[in-house]
C-alpha positions, 0 to 999 in steps of 0.5 A: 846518568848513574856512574858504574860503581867500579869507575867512581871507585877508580875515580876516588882512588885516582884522586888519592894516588895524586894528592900524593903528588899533589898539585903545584901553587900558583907562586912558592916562597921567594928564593934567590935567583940563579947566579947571572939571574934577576927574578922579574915579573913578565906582563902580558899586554895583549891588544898591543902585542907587547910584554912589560918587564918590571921588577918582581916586588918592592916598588915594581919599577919598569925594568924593560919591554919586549915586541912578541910580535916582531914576525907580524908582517910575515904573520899576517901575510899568511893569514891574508893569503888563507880564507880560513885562517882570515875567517878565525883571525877576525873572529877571535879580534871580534869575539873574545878580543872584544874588537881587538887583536890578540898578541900576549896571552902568557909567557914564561921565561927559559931557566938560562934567562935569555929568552921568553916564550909567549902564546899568541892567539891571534896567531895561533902560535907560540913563539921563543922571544931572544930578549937580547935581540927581541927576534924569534928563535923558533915558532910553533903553530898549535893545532886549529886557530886560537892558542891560549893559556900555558903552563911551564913544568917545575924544572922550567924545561917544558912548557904546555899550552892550550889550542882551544879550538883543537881541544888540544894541550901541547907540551913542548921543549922551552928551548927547542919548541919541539913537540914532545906529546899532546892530549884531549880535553874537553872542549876549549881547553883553557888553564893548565897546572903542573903538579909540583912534582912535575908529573901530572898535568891538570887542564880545565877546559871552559867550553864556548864562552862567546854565545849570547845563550848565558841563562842557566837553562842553557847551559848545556849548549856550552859544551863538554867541560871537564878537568882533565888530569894527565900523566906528564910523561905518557900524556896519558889520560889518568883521571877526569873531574866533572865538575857538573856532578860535584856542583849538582851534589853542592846543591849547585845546579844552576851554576856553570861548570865551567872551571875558570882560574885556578890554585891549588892549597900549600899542602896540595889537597885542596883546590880553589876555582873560579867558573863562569857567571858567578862572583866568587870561588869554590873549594874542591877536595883532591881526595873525597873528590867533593867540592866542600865550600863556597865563598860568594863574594859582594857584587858591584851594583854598577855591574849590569846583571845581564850575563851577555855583557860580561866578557867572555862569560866572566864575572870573576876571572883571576885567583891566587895564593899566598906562599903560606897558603893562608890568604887567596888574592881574587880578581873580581872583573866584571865588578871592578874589584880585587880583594884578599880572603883569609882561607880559613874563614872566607871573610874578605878584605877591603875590595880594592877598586880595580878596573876590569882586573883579569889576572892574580898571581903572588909577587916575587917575595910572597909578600903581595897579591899582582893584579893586572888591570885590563881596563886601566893598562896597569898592574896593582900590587895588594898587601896579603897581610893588610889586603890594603893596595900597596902600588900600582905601575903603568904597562901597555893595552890590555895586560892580562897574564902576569908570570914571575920569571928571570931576565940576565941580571944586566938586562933592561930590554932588546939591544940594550933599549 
């Protein structure tokens, strides 16, 4: 279907208006943390229900663990007493669950460092987490079944989060939990991005990734999937990234326009994103708005090349970026990998032996790329200088989400535990 001149006009000049304000990096530079305050790493483990505090690098010691289902009695109550929500619960565990509750998917602490707020799916809920008595300040049920990935604004002050069966992003007050506005998204909304400034956000919605219909043929079956940009303020639609298009102009036809993880440049003008199916990234242009490289990455002969087994329609599922914006950090899930690619040239590193990592974001000074291994219950810290793994720490089942974060600077878990 031909685009009207005057909409892909609009649609360019968007694009440039907001390299401008252009997107925040998944990590900045390291900087001392606020008087009171110690900088830690919050991981989310989420089969069990729990969330593991360990320092923000060096060794990455445990610090402490937080319940982030301490309400579950009074939760499951509900969902035992409601036909539909019962239906969901278990559809979610036996899904993307993968015969497993879901109780952790993110988390980000509040500026003051005294409570943490986590989306929990199975739940369909967010919650505010005292991390002095482990108990709940206040909780907000998002739209539909399923909360998913979130994102907190630059300030710290809000924080948004996905309701991917309602084809909804909630922005809400970190301290309060109040609503303070929603928008639409392609269908199931998955990754959100402040800008750095904090007044855009970009949500990449991935459509429905628990079908056995994987082929490429059917890839129109998966649903409406689209990067949807938003004023932060109004929570008004400004801009909408097909990347369908951008692939099919790519010479990209047969690959998902699913937009999986991502991260934005240092300079904020390109973006590099992961999407279903494929062992590698592409790189986007804010302001041409084309996607302009593709990196493939190797694959694990090991791996079964039939697309129902990855989880989730996952091959590669977790990117990151240095400070410097010289080096990206990727997790290579379904081949048990994870690997650092030097930006400028693509060429790879060593692939590090990881078992099904799920997640990458940048250590506290910068310094290293933290992967959270779902399937060895640990995170693994890898030298973006030598790409060589530096350590790895035992956390809970299943962690996924990693966020950097701040606890009081005497704190070692609820009630002192």
């Amino acid at each position: 279907m031909a685009v009207p001149r005057s909409r892909h006009l609009c649609s360019v000049a968007a694009a440039l208006v907001l390299t401008v304000a252009g997107p925040a990096t998944a990590a900045s530079a390291a900087s001392a943390a606020p008087a009171g305050l110690r900088e830690v790493l919050f991981v989310g483990n989420n089969w069990d229900g729990t969330a593991d505090v360990i320092r923000s690098s060096g060794d990455f010691a445990k610090i402490g663990r937080i319940d982030v289902v301490p309400d579950k009695d009074a939760r499951m109550a509900e969902i035992n007493a409601d036909p539909i929500k019962w239906i969901y619960f278990q559809a979610i565990r036996n899904s993307v669950g993968e015969g497993h509750d879901q109780f952790a998917d993110d988390m980000y602490s509040t500026p003051d460092g005294r409570s943490v707020v986590v989306s929990r799916p199975s739940f369909a809920d967010v919650v505010s987490i005292d991390l002095a008595s482990g108990k709940v300040n206040w909780r907000f049920p998002v739209s539909g079944y399923r909360a998913d990935h979130m994102a907190v604004s630059p300030d710290g002050t809000r924080v948004a989060v996905s309701a991917s069966t309602a084809n909804t992003v909630h922005v809400l007050d970190i301290d309060t939990g109040t609503q303070l506005g929603s928008f639409a998204t392609g269908d199931k909304p998955h990754e959100n991005i402040f800008t750095k400034d904090g007044k855009y956000i970009w949500n990449m919605s991935i459509g429905d990734v628990n079908t056995a219909l994987d082929d490429p043929g059917w890839d129109w079956t998966k649903g409406d999937r689209h990067i949807t940009v938003v004023d932060a303020t109004t929570y008004k639609r400004v801009k909408v990234v097909d990347m369908r298009q951008r692939l099919d102009a790519f010479g990209l036809r047969d690959f998902s326009d699913a937009v999986r993880p991502a991260v934005f440049s240092a300079d904020e003008s390109k973006l590099y994103f992961q999407v279903s199916f494929f062992n590698g990234f592409l790189e986007y242009d804010v302001a041409t708005d084309k996607i302009t490289r593709m990196k493939t990455l190797p694959k694990n002969p090991a791996t079964s090349e039939d697309r129902t087994t990855w989880v989730n329609d996952s091959r590669h599922h977790g990117i990151s970026m240095n400070p410097e914006g010289t080096k990206l950090c990727v997790a290579g899930t379904m081949d048990d990998y994870a690997a650092v690619v030097d930006r400028a040239s693509l060429e790879e590193g060593p692939l590090i032996t990881a078992s099904k990592p799920y997640w990458a974001t940048v250590s506290g000074d910068g310094k290293d790329c933290i992967v959270s291994e779902s399937g060895a219950d640990q995170v693994t810290a890898i030298d973006f200088a030598t790409g060589r793994k530096v350590t790895s720490v035992p956390v809970g089942d299943h962690p996924q989400r990693v966020r950097l974060g701040h606890v009081q600077s005497d704190w070692t878990g609820p009630n002192g535990s």
